[in-house]
C-alpha positions as CSV (number, residue, x, y, z in Angstrom):
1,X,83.9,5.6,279.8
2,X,81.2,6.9,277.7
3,X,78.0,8.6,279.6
4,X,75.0,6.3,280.7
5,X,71.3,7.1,280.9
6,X,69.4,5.2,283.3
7,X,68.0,2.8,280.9
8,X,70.9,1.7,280.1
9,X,72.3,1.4,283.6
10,X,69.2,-0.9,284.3
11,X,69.3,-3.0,281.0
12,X,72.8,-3.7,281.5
13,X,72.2,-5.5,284.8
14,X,73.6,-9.6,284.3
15,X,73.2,-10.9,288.3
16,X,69.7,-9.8,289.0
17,X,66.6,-10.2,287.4
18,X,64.9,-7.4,285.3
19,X,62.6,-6.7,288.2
20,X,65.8,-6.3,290.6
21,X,67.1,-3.9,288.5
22,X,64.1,-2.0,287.8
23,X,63.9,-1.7,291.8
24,X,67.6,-0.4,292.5
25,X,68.5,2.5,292.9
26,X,70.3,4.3,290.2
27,X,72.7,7.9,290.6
28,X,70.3,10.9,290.5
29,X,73.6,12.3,289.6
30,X,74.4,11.0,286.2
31,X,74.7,14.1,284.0
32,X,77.3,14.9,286.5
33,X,79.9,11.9,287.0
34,X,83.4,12.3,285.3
35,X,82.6,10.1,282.6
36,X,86.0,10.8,281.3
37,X,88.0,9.6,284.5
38,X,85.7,6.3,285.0
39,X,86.7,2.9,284.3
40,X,83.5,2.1,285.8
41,X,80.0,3.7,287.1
42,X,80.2,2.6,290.7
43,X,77.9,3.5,293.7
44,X,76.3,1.8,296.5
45,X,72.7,2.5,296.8
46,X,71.9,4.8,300.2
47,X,68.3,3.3,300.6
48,X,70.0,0.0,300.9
49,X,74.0,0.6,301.9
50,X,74.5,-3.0,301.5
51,X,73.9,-3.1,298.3
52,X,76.1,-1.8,295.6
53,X,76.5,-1.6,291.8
54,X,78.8,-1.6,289.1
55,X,78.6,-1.0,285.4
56,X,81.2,-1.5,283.3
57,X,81.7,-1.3,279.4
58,X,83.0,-4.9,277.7
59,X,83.3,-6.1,274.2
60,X,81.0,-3.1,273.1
61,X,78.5,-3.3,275.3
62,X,77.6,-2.7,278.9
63,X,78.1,-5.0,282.2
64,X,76.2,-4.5,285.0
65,X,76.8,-6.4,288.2
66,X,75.0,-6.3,291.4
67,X,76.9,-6.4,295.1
68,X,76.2,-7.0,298.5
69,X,78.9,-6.0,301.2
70,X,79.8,-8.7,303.4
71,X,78.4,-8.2,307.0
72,X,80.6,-5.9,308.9
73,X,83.6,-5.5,306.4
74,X,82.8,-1.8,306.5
75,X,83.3,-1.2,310.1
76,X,85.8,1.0,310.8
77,X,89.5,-0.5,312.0
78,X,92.9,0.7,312.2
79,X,94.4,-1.7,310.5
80,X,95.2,-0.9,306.1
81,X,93.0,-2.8,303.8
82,X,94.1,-2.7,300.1
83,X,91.1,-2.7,296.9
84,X,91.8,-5.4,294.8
85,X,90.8,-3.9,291.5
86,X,92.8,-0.2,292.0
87,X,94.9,-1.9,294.4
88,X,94.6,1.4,296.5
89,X,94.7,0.8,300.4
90,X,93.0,2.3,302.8
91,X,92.1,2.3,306.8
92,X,89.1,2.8,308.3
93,X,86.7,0.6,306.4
94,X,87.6,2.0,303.2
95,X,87.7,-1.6,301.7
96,X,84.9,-4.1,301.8
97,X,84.2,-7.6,300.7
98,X,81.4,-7.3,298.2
99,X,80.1,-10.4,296.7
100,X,78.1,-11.0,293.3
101,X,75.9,-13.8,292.5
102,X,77.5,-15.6,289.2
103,X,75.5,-15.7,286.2
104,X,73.7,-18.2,284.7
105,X,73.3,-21.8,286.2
106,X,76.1,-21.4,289.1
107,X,74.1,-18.5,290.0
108,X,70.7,-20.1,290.2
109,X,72.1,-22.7,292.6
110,X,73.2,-19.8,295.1
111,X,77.2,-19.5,293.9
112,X,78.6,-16.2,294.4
113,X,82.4,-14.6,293.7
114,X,84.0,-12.2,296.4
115,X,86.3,-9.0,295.8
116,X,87.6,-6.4,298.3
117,X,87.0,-3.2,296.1
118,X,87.4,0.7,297.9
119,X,83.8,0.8,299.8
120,X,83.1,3.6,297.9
121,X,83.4,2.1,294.6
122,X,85.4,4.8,293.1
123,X,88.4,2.8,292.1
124,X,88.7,4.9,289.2
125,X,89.6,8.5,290.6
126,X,92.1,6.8,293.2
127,X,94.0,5.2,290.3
128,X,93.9,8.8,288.6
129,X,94.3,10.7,291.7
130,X,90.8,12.6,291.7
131,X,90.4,11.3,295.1
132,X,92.8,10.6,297.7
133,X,92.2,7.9,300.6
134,X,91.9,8.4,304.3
135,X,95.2,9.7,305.9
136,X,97.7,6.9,305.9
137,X,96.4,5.2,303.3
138,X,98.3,5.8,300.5
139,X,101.6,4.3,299.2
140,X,104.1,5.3,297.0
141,X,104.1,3.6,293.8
142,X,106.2,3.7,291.0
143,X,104.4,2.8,288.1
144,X,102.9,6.0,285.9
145,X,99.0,7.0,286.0
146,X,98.6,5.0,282.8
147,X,100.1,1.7,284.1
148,X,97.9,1.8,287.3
149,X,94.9,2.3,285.0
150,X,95.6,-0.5,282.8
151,X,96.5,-2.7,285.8
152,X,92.8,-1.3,287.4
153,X,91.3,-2.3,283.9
154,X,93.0,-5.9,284.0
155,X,91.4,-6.6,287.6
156,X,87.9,-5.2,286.8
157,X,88.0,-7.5,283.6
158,X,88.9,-10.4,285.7
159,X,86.5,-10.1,288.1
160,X,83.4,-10.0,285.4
161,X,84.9,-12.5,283.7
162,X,84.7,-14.5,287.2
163,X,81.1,-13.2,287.8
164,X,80.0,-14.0,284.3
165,X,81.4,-18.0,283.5
């Protein structure tokens, strides 16, 4: 992923109004994230931990969609949960149902699509193995670093293109 500035973290927002995403809040840190290892900029915003955010690059331009994490899907539990975009498990809370108003019309009259995604929102370095999950979350796969990537791709693309139609 090529680096963002904040303005075009903001502008890219498609589920909120301009005056939403003037008001969320944005990394501090963005000079620092591994651009290179991102599929997607993904954080949830610590003034408001229900809240989270994702930006993601599409048909040469930038997708940002705003998410709100379920009541209590956080929590911690001992049972494994597994991300549906990285397809990464994890226990503890490490997965949680965040859901993002749909675009246009459907959105207006309240409709909203649902994903469990890593909590974290840092799909991207457990596909590449920059970040490991909690102990006794990980299974063994056999596919290579690439094909887990593209699969993570495939699954980020379907769930804009459920948030966007």
């Amino acid at each position: 992923m090529e680096p963002l500035t904040e303005s075009d973290v903001r502008r890219s927002f498609v589920n909120c109004s301009k005056g939403e995403a003037k008001r969320l809040g944005v990394p501090r840190d963005l000079d620092e994230q591994p651009w290179d290892h991102l599929d997607f900029l993904g954080w949830r915003d610590p003034g408001a931990p229900e809240r989270g955010y994702l930006v993601a690059e599409r048909d040469g331009g930038l997708v940002g969609i705003a998410l709100r994490a379920a009541p209590g899907t956080s929590r911690g539990f001992t049972s494994r949960s597994m991300c549906s975009l990285c397809l990464t498990t994890h226990t503890s809370g490490g997965v949680a149902l965040m859901t993002a108003r749909r675009t246009g019309e459907a959105g207006r009259h309240g409709n909203t699509v649902g994903q469990y995604v890593c909590s974290d929102l840092a799909c991207s370095l457990y596909t590449r193995g920059k970040k490991q999950p909690a102990a006794g979350g990980d299974l063994d796969e056999t596919l290579s670093v690439e094909e887990k990537i593209a699969r993570t791709q495939v699954n980020l693309t379907a769930f804009i293109d459920k948030v966007i139609k």
